[in-house]
C-alpha positions in Angstrom: -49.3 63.5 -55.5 -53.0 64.2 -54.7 -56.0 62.5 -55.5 -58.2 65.6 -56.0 -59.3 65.4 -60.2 -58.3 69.0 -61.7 -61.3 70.4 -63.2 -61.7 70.7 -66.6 -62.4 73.2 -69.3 -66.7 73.8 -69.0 -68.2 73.3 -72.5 -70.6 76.0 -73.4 -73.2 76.7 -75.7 -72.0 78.5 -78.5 -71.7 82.2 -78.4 -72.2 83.0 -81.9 -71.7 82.3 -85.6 -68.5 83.0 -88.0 -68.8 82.9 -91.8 -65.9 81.3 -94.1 -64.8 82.7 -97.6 -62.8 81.1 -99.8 -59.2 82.1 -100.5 -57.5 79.4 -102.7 -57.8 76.1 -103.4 -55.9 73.5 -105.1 -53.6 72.5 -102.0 -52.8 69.0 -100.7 -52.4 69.6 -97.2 -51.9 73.5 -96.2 -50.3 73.4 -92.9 -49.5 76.6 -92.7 -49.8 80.4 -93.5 -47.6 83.1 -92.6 -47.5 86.7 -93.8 -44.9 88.8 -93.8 -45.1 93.0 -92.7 -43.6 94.2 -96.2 -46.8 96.1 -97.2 -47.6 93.9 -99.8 -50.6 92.1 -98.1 -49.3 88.6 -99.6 -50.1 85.3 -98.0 -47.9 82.5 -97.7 -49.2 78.7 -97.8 -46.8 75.7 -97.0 -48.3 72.7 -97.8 -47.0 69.9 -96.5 -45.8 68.1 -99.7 -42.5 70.7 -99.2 -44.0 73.5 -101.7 -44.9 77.4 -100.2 -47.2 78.9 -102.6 -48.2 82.8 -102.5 -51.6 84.2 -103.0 -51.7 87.8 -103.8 -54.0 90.4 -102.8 -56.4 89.8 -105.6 -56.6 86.4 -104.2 -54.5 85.1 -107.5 -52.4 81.6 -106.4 -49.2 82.5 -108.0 -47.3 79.7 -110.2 -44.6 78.6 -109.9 -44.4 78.1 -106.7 -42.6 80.6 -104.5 -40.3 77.6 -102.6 -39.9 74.1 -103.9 -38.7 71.3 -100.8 -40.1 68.4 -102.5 -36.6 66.8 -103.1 -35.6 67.4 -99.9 -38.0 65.9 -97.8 -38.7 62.4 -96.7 -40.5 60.4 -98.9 -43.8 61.0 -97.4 -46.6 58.2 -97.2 -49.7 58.5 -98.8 -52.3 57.2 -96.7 -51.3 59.3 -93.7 -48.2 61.5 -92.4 -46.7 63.4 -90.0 -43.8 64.6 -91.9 -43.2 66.9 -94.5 -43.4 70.8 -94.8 -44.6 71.8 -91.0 -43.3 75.5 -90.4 -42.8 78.6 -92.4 -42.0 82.5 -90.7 -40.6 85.1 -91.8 -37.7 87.5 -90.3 -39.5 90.7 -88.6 -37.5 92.6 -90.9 -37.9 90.6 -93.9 -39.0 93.6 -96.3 -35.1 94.9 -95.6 -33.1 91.5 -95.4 -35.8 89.1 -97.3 -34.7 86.4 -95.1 -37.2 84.0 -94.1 -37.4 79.7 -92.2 -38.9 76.8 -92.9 -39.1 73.4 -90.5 -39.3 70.1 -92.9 -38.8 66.5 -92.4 -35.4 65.9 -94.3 -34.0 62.4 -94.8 -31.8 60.7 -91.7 -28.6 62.8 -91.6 -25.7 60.8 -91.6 -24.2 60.0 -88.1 -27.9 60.0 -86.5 -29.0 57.1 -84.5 -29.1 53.9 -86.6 -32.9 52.8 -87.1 -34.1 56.6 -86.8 -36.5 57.5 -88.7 -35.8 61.1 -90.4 -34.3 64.6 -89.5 -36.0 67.4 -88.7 -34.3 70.7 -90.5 -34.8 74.4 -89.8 -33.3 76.7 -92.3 -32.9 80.1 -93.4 -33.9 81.2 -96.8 -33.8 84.3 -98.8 -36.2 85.8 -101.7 -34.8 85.7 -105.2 -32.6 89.3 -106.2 -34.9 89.5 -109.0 -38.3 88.3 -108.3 -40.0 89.3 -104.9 -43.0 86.4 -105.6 -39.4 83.6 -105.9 -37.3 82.2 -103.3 -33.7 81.5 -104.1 -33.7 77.6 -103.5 -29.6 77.7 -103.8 -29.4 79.9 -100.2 -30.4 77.6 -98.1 -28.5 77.6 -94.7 -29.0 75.0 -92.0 -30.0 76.2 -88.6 -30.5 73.8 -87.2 -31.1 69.5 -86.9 -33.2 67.4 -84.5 -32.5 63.5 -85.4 -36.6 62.3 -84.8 -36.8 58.2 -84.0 -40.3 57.7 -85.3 -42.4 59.5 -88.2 -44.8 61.2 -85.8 -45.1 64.1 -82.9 -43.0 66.3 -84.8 -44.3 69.7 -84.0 -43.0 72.5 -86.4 -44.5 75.8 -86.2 -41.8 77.9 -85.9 -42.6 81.3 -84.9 -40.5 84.8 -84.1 -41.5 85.6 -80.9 -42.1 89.8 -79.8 -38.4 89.3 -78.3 -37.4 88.8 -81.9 -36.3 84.9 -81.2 -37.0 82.0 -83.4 -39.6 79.6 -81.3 -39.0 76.2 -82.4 -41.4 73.4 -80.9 -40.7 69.8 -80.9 -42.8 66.8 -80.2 -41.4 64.0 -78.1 -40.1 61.9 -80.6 -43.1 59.8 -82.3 -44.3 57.0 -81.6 -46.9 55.9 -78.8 -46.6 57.0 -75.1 -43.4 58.7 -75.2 -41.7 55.1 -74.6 -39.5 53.0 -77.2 -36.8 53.6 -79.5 -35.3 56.6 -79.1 -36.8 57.8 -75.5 -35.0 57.3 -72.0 -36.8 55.6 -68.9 -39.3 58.8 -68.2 -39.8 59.8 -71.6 -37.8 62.7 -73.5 -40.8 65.0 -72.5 -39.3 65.3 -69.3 -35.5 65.1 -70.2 -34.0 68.1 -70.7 -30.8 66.7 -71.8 -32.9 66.4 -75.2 -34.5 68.7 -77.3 -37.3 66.8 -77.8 -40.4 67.3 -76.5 -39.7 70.9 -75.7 -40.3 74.3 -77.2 -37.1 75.6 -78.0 -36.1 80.0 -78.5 -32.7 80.6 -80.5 -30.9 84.0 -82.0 -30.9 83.7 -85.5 -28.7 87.5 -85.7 -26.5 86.4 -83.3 -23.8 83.5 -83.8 -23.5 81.0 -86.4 -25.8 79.0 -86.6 -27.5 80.7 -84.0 -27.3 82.0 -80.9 -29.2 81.1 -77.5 -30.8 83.8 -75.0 -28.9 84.0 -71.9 -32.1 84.0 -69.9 -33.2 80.5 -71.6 -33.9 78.6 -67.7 -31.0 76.0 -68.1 -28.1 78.3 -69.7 -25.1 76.9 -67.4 -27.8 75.1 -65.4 -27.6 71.2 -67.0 -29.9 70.9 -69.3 -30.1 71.9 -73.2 -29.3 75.7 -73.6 -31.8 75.7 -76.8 -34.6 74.9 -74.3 -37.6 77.5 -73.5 -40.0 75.1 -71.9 -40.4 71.7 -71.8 -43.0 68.4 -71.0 -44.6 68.3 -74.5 -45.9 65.5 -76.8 -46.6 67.0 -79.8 -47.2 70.8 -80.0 -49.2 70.8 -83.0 -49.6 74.5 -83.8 -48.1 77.4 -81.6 -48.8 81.1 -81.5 -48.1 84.8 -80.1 -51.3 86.7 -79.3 -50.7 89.9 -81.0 -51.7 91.8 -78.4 -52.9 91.5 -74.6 -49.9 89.9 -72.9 -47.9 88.5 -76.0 -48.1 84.6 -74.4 -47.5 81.9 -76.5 -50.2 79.4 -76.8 -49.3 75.6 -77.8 -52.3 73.1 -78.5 -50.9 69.5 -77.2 -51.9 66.7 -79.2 -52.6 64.2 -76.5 -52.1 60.2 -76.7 -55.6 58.8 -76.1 -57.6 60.1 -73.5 -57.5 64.3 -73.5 -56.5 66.7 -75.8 -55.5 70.0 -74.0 -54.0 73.7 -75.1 -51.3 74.9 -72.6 -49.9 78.7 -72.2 -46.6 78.2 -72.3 -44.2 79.6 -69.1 -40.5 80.2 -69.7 -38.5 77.2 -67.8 -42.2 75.7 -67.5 -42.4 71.7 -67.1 -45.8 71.1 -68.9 -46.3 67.9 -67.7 -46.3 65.3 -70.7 -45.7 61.9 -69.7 -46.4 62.7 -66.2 -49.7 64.2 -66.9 -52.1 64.1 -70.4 -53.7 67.0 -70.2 -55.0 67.9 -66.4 -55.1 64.0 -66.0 -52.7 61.8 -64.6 -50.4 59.3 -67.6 -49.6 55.9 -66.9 -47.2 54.5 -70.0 -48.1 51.3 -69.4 -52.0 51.5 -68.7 -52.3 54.6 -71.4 -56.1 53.5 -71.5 -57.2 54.7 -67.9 -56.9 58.2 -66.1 -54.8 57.2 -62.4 -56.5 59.0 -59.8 -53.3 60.1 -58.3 -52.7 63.3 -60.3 -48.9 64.7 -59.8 -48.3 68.2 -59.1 -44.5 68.4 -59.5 -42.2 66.6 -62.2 -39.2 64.4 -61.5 -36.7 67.5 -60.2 -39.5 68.6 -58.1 -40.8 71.5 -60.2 -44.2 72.4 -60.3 -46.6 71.2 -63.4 -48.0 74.1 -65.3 -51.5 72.9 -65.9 -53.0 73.2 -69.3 -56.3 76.1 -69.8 -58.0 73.9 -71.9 -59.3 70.3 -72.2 -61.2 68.2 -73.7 -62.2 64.2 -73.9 -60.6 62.3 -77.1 -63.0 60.5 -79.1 -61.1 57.3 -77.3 -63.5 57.3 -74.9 -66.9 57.7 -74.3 -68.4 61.5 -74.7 -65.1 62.0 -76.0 -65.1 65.2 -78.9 -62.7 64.5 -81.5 -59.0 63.2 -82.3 -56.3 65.5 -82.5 -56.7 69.3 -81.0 -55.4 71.9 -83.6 -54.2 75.4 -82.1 -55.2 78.9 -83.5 -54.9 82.5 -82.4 -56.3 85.4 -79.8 -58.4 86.7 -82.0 -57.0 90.7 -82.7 -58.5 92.0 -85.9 -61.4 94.2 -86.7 -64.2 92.0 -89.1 -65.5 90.3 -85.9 -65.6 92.3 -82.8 -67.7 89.5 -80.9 -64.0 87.5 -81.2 -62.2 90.2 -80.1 -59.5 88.9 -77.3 -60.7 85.4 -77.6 -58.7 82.3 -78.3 -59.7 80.5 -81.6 -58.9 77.0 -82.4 -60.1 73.7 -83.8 -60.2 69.8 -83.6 -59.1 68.0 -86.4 -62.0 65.5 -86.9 -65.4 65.2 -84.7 -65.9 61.9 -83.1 -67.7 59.1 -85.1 -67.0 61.7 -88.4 -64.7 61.0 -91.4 -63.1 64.5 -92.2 -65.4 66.7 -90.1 -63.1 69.3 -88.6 -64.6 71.4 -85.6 -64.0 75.3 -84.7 -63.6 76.2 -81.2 -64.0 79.4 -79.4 -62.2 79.6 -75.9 -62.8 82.6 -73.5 -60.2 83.8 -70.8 -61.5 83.5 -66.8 -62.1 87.1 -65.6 -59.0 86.8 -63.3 -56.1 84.1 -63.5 -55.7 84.3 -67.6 -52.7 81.7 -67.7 -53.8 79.6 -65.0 -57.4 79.1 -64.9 -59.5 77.0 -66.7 -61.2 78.7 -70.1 -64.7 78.5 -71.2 -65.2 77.3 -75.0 -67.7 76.3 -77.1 -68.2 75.2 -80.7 -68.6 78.2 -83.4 -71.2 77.5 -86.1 -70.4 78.1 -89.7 -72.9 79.7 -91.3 -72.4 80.2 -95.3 -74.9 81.9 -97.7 -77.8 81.4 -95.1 -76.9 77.4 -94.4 -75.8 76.2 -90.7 -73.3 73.9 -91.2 -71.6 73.8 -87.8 -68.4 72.2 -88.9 -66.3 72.7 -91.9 -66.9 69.3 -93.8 -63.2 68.6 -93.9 -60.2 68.1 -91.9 -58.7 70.7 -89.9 -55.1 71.2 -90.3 -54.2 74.5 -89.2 -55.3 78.2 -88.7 -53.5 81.3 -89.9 -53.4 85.2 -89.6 -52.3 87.9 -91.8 -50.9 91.1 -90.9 -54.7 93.0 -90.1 -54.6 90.0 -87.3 -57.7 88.8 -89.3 -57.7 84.8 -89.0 -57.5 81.6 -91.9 -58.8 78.5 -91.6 -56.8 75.4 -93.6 -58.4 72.1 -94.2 -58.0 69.1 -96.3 -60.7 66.5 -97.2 -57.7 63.6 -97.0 -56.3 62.6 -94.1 -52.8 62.1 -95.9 -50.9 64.1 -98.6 -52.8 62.8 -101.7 -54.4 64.5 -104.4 -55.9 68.6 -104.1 -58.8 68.7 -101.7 -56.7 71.8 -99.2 -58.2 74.8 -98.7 -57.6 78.4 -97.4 -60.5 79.9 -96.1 -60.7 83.5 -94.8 -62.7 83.9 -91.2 -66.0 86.8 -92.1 -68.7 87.6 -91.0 -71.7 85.1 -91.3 -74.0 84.8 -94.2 -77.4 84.9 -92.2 -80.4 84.1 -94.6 
């Protein structure tokens, strides 16, 4: 332990402007986008009620739908959820095999813990033989389930990774504190005998129903195979920079006091409940930072610190509720962005559906350790500063050109047709 406070992300003033263009409309909750490298410059939208819809490249949102999950989800609740339709990717060599995975919420599997709340499903898919815009909804092969024992911290984003794995992150298992139902003395972030609160990397061309890389850290070591990195509480968006060093970036959704963005390290312990953020955790006082701030988990392994912070609108000066991850910028329609990380909050403090973009810029030396500079982008449409997006934040995407999506929703549950996809351009200056 040591009672030296780890410094925290430095807010800055913001470094420039970004304009937003609409792509389609008409979504409930768009939680995702995915685009596959088959040359035909489609994008993918799963929205969290269980339907993938496809917009073309004349920006048309093709009907019917390409995928239809509804019926096998959870019944979802209206008001607010944390279920449903969370992760879509496509095989790198989709154009040749058409096979492509989803991560939804599917109803308690039979044998699960009694009193659980749902499962979580990962499956294969593959395109309809006869229609490239279609899925075939009769191929689906389960890859894998994750029995969850409350509704929330479910993570989702599933993600091929350069190595050509399947990246699978998982939240610690709902609920408040990592405690409760379903979560051992210590919490299940820091139990590696679980598959929960970890970010897992499986071979989906290898064995049925998939295989595990033999350099995963606990292959024949006592832990779960499936696990890449661990000491999460709910990984609400991860990525791949597409270039620079390839790391995968994971924004942690923190319980009260700090939202926080981690680089994630192979065999890493990334602190959650031992840490929120760069701040000690205390389950039972969740309320107030300890001053004692650990440095190694319960095996003696060091912490990987996070490279960004921030204050939760829980307390005072805090800057919003939930942290939404993004992308290293890559593309070519904003060079000012160029090798910067981009990612949001999902509501500003004291707002009601007032989402917030954030861009984060990499210390000169220690990338994955130190502490990164970020600062608020202003939006700037058709001459008008409007410095947020006027709606919730859900997630961000990228298409093949690494150019960057925004996804938003004016509800905070999966009600009506407020979503939106909105293409990052240039700003509109008056």
């Amino acid at each position: 332990m040591s009672k030296a406070a780890v410094p925290g992300s430095t807010v800055t003033a913001a470094p420039g402007r970004v304009g937003l263009a609409l792509v389609a409309g008409g979504f409930t909750m768009p939680v995702a986008l995915a685009s596959p490298d088959d040359g035909t410059g489609r994008l993918f939208v799963a929205d969290l009620v269980g339907v993938i819809r496809v917009i073309d490249t004349d920006g048309r949102l093709l009907d019917p739908p390409f995928l239809d999950l509804s019926e096998r989800i959870v019944r979802l609740r209206p008001g607010y959820d944390e279920r449903g339709l969370l992760g879509l990717a496509f095989h790198p060599q989709f154009a040749e095999n058409g096979r492509f995975f989803v991560y939804y919420s599917a109803p308690l599997r039979a044998g699960a813990p009694r009193g659980w709340d749902h499962t979580s499903r990962v499956s294969e898919f593959t395109v309809a033989a006869d229609d490239g815009n279609r899925a075939d909804p009769d191929s689906e092969r389960v890859i894998l389930e994750v029995d969850q024992p409350q509704f929330n911290h479910n993570g989702g984003s599933i993600v091929f990774g350069p190595d050509g794995c399947l990246y699978v992150p998982l939240g610690d298992g709902g609920g408040a504190r990592d405690v409760g139902p379903g979560h051992p003395p210590g919490g299940n972030g820091q139990d590696i005998t679980t598959l929960l609160g970890s970010i897992l990397r499986i071979d989906i061309d290898g064995e049925e129903p998939y295989g595990v890389p033999e350099d995963n850290p606990f292959v024949g070591k006592g832990g779960r195979d499936e696990i890449y990195a661990y000491g999460l509480r709910n990984p609400w968006r991860t990525t791949f920079d597409a270039g620079g060093g390839h790391r995968l970036f994971a924004a942690d959704a923190g319980q009260y006091l700090w939202e926080s963005v981690k680089i994630i390290v192979l065999g890493g312990n990334h602190g959650w409940n031992l840490k929120e953020g760069n701040h000690a955790f205390d389950p039972a006082n969740p309320y107030e930072s300890p001053e004692d701030v650990p440095r190694t988990g319960r095996r003696g392994e060091p912490l990987v610190a996070p490279i960004i912070e921030y204050p939760n609108a829980s307390q005072p000066g805090g800057i919003g509720e939930v942290v939404i991850g993004g992308y290293v910028y890559r593309g070519s329609a904003l060079p000012a962005l160029v090798g910067r990380y981009i990612f949001g909050e999902w509501n500003r403090a004291g707002a009601d559906g007032d989402g917030i973009i954030f861009i984060a810029t990499p210390p000169e030396k220690n990338i994955t350790e130190g502490m990164w500079e970020f600062a608020e982008l202003e939006v700037v449409t058709g001459g008008t500063e409007t410095r947020t997006v006027g709606a919730y934040i859900l997630a961000f995407g990228e298409d093949t050109e690494h150019e960057l999506y925004l996804l938003t929703a004016e509800n905070k549950g999966p009600t009506g047709s407020t979503g939106r996809v909105y293409r990052f351009a240039p700003p509109q200056e008056p």
